[in-house]
PLY file of the C-alpha trace (Angstrom):
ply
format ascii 1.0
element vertex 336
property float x
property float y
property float z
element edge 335
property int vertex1
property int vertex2
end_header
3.77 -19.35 -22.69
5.51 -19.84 -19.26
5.96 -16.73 -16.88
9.71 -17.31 -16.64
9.72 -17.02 -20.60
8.02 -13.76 -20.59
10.78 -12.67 -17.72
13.72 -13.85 -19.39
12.62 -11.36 -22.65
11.55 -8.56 -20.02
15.24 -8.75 -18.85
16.48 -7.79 -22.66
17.40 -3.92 -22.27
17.32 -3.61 -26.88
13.57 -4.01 -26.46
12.74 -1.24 -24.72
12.17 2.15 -26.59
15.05 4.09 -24.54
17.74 1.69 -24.94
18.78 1.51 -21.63
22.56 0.00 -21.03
20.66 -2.71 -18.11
17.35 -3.52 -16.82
16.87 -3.52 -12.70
14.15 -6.62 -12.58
12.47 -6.22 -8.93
9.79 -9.39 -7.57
7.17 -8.18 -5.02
4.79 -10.84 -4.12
1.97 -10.00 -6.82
4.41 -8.95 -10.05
7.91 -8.53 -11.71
8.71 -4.52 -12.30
11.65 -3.92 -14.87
13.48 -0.80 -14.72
15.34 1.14 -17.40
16.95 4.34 -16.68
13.83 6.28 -17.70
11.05 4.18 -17.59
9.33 1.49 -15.69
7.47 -1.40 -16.82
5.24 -3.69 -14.29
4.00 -7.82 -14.97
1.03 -8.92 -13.31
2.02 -12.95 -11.93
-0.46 -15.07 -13.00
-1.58 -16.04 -9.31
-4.82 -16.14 -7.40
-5.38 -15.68 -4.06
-8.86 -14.87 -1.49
-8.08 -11.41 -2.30
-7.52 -11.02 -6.45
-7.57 -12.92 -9.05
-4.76 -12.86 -11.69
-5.28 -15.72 -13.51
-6.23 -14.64 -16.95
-4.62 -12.54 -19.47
-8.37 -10.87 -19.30
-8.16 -10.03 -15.67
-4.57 -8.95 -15.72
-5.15 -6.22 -18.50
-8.06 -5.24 -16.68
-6.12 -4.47 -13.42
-3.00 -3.23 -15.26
-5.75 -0.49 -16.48
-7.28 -0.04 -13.30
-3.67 1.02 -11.67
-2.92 3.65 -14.56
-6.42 4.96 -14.14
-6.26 5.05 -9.99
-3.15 5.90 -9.50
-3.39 9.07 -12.10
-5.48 10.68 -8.96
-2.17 11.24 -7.23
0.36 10.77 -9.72
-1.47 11.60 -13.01
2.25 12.32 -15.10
4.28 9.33 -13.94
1.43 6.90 -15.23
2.10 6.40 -18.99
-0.14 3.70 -19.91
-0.73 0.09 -20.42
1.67 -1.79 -23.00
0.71 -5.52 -24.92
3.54 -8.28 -25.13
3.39 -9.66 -27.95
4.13 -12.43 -30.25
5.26 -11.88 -33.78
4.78 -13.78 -36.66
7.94 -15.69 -36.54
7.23 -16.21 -33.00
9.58 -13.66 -31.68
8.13 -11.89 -28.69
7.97 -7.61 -28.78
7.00 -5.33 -26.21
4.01 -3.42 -27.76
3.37 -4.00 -32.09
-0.28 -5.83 -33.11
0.81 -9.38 -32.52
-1.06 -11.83 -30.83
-1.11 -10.19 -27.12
0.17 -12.63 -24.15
0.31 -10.69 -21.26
-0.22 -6.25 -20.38
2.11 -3.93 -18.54
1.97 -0.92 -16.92
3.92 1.64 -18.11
5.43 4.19 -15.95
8.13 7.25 -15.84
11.18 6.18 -13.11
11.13 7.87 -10.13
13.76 9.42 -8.80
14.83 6.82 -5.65
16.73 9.51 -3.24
13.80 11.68 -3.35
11.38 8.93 -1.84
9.82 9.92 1.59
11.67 6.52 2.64
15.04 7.14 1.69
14.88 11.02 2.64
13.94 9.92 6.13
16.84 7.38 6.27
19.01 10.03 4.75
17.58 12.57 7.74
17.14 15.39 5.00
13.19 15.65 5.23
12.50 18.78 4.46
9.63 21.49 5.83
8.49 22.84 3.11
8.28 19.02 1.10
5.96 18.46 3.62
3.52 21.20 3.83
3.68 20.28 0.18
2.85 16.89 0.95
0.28 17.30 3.22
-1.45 19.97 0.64
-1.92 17.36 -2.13
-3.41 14.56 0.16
-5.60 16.93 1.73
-6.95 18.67 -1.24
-7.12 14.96 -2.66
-9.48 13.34 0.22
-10.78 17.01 0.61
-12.34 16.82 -3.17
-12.62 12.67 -3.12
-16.70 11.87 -3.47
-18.20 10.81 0.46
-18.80 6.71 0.08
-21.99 5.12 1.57
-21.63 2.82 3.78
-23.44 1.92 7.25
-21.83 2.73 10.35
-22.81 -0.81 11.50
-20.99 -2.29 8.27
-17.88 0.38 8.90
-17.78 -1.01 12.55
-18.22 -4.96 11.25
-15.30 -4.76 8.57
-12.78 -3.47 11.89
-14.48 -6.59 13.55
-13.72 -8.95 10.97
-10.32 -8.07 10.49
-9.15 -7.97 13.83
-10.11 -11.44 13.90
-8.73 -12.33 10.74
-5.53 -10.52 11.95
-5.28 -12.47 15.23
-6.23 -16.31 13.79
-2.99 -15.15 10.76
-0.71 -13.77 13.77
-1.39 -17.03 16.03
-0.34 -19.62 13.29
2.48 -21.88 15.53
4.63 -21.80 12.61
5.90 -18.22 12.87
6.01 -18.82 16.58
5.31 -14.87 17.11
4.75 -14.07 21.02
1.30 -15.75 21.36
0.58 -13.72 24.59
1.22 -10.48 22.88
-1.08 -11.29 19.66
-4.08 -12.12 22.31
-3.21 -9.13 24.56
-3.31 -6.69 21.08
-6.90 -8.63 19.60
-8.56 -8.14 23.07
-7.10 -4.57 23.25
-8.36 -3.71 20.06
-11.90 -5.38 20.57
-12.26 -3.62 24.02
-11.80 -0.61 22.14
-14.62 -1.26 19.57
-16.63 -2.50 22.79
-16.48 0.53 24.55
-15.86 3.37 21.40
-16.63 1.83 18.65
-19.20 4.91 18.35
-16.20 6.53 17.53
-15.80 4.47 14.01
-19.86 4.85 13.41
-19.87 8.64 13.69
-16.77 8.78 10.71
-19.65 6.68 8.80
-22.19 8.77 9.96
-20.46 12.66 9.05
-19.83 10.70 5.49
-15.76 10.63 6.26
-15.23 7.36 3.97
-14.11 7.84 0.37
-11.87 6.06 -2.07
-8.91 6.29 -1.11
-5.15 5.45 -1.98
-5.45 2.49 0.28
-1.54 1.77 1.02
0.28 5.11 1.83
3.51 4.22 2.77
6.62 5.86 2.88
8.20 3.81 -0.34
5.22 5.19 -2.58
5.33 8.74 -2.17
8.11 10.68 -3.73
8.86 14.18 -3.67
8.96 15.79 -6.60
7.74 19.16 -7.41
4.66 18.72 -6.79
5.28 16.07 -4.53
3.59 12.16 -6.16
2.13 9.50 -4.74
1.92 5.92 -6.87
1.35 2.52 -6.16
-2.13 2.80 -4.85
-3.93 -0.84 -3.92
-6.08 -1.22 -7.18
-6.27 -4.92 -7.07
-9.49 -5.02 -4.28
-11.77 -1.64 -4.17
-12.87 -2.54 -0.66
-9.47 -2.20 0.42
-9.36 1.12 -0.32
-12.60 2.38 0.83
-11.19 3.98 4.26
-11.10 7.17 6.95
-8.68 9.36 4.98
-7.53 9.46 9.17
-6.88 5.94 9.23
-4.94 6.33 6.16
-2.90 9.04 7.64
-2.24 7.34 10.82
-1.06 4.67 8.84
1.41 6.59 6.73
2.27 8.11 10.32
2.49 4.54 11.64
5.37 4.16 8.80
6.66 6.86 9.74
7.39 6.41 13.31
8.88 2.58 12.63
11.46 4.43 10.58
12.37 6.98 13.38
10.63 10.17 12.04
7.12 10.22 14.41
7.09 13.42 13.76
6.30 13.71 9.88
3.44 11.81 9.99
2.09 13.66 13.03
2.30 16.79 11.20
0.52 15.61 7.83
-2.31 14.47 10.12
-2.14 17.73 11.40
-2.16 20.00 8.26
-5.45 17.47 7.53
-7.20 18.25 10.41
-6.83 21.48 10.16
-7.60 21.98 6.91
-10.35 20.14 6.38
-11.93 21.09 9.47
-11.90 17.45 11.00
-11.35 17.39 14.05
-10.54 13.47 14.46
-10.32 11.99 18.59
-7.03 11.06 19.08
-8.50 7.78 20.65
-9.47 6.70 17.28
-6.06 7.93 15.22
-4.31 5.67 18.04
-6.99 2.50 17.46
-6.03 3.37 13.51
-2.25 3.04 14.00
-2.58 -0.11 16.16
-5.09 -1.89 13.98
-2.58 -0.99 10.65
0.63 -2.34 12.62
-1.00 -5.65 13.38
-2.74 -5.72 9.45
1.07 -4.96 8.51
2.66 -7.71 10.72
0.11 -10.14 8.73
1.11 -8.97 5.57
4.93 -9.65 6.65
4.49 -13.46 7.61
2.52 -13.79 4.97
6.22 -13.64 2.93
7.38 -16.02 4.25
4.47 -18.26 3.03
5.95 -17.53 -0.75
8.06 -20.24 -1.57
10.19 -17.68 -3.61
11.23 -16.24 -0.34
14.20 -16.94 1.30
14.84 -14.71 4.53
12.34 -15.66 7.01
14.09 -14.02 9.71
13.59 -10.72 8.17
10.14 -10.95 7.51
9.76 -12.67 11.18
11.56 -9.74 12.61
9.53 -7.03 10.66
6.16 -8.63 12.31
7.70 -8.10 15.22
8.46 -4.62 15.18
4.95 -3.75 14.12
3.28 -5.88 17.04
5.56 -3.69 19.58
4.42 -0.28 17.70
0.76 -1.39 18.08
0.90 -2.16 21.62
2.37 1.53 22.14
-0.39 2.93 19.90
-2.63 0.98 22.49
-0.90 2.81 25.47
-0.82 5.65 24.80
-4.69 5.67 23.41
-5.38 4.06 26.72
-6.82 0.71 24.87
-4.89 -1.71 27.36
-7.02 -4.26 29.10
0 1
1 2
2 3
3 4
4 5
5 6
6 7
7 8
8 9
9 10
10 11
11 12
12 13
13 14
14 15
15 16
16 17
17 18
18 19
19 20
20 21
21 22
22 23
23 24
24 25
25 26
26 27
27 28
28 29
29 30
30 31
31 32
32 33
33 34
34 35
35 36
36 37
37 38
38 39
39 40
40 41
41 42
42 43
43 44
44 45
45 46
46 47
47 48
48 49
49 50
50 51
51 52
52 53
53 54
54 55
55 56
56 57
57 58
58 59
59 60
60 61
61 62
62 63
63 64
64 65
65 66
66 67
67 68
68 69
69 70
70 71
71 72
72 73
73 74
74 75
75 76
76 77
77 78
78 79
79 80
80 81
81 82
82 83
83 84
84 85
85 86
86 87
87 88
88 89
89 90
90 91
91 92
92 93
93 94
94 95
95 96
96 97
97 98
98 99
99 100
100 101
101 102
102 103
103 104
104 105
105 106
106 107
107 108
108 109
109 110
110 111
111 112
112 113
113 114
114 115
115 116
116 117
117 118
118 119
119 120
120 121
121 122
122 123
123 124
124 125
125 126
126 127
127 128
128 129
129 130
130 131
131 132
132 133
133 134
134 135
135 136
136 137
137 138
138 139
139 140
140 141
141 142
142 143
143 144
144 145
145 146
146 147
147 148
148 149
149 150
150 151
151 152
152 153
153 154
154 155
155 156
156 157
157 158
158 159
159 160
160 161
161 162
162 163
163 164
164 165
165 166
166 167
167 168
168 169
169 170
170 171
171 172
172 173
173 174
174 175
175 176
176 177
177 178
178 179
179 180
180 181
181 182
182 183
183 184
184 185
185 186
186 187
187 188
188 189
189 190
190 191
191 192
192 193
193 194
194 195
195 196
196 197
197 198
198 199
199 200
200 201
201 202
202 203
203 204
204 205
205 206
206 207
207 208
208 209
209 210
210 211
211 212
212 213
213 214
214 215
215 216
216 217
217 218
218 219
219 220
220 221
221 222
222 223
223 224
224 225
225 226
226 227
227 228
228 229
229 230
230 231
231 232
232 233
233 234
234 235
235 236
236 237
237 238
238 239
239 240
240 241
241 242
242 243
243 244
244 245
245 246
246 247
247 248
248 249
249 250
250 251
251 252
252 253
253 254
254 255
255 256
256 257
257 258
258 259
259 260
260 261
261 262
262 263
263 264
264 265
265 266
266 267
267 268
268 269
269 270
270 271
271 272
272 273
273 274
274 275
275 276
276 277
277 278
278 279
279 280
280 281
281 282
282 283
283 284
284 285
285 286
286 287
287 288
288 289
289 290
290 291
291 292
292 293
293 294
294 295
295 296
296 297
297 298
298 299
299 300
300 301
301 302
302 303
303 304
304 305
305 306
306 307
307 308
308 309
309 310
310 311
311 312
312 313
313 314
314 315
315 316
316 317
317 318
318 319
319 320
320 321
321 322
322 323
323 324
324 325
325 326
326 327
327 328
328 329
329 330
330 331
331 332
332 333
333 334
334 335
């Protein structure tokens, strides 16, 4: 059965089990996410790229239960479960039953939008004590998260790697991005790993790397009492294995592109302190350049979906994260 069969059901609001009155259908780049009032219900595409591989109904329920289980770490209420679509014997499809199964979805609780970090920011209503709150469950999460293995030689490679990988995406003539400024940032960062890159070793070394969330962003945390954080990158475990600093210089990253430096400044603070890491601020700058320039790659890449329609946007967005990483690179003195 075609994809855009399975959608036009999913868009139905008397399947669901709370009856909604409409169905919000969102499309990211890897799935379709319906949303009833109460509940939220997320289709895998069937694509494959370098990255994942979605190709199967196999592989899809397999990653639909890898997101509930992952993503319970830091949002253990919100993630119901997985649920079937199936077929029916006079062909019907049903969402859940003991039909033939076509396809899995991840079954969630709906968020409440105004109370994501995203939105509260825009709205300018951040509040002190949400973010000591904040802060507490991410630290006490990479506080109690199990040290990974992993060579300081390999930690240092994989920053290698992708800073190429980064620089050959950036320089591709057809999103005509500032070629001088992509070179300037890739030789910035390299210099860095030339001349510090004992800095990344030692995290490797004082067994800093764990599992972690592996895309804290503004849009995925929301807070609630006690504050929840969803939408973790499930899809590739490598992806996730990371610094919980560079993961909190990236949320602070985030942060500062939406005007509100000083949130993510303070969570890496609370951290720090906490958990008795005492992080160079060299490296927390190298951190927040390296994730502006990773997130300026994953912006053009939109435009590569033929599904997408505003280029501009997505042109624009790389932009702004190439200008935050070359002030990351200033002010951790990483300019050639």
């Amino acid at each position: 059965m075609h994809i855009e069969e399975k959608i036009a059901f999913l868009r139905q609001p008397d399947i669901y089990p709370d009856r909604p009155k409409r169905v919000e259908v969102i499309e990211t780049h890897m799935s379709w996410v319906f949303l009833t009032e109460r509940l939220v219900y997320k289709l895998k595409k069937p694509v494959r790229y370098e990255f994942l591989d979605f190709s199967t109904v196999e592989a899809r329920q397999k990653d639909c239960e890898w997101e509930v289980n992952l993503n319970r770490r830091l949002a253990g209420q919100v993630y119901l479960g997985t649920v079937p679509l199936t077929i029916r014997e006079d062909g019907g499809l049903q969402l859940g039953g003991d039909g033939q199964t076509l396809d899995w979805l991840v079954q969630m609780h709906r968020l409440p939008a105004g109370r994501m970090l995203d939105a509260v920011i825009r709205k300018g209503t951040v509040d002190a004590g949400d973010m000591r709150k904040l802060s507490q469950v991410l630290t006490d999460f990479y506080r109690h998260s199990v040290p990974l293995l992993i060579s300081p030689t390999e930690y240092r490679r994989r920053f290698e790697e992708d800073i190429q990988s980064n620089l050959i995406e950036l320089s591709a003539n057809r999103y005509a991005l500032p070629k001088a400024q992509v070179d300037r940032l890739a030789a910035a960062q390299r210099q860095f790993l030339a001349e510090q890159g004992g800095l990344l070793e030692q995290r490797a070394r004082d067994g800093r790397i764990i599992d972690a969330h592996g895309d804290l962003r503004p849009q995925h945390i929301c807070l609630t009492a006690p504050p929840v954080i969803i939408d973790c990158l499930e899809f590739n475990r490598e992806f996730r294995i990371l610094d919980p600093v560079d993961e909190l210089a990236y949320l602070s990253m985030e942060c500062e592109r939406l005007g509100a430096a000083h949130i993510g400044e303070e969570i890496l603070g609370y951290y720090g302190e906490a958990a008795g890491d005492a992080c160079p601020v060299e490296l927390i700058g190298f951190y927040k350049a390296f994730r502006a320039c990773l997130r300026a790659k994953i912006a053009v890449w939109h435009i590569a979906d033929h599904q997408v329609q505003d280029h501009q946007r997505w042109l624009g967005l790389a932009q702004t994260y190439l200008d935050l990483a070359e002030r990351f690179l200033r002010v951790a003195s990483m300019t050639p």
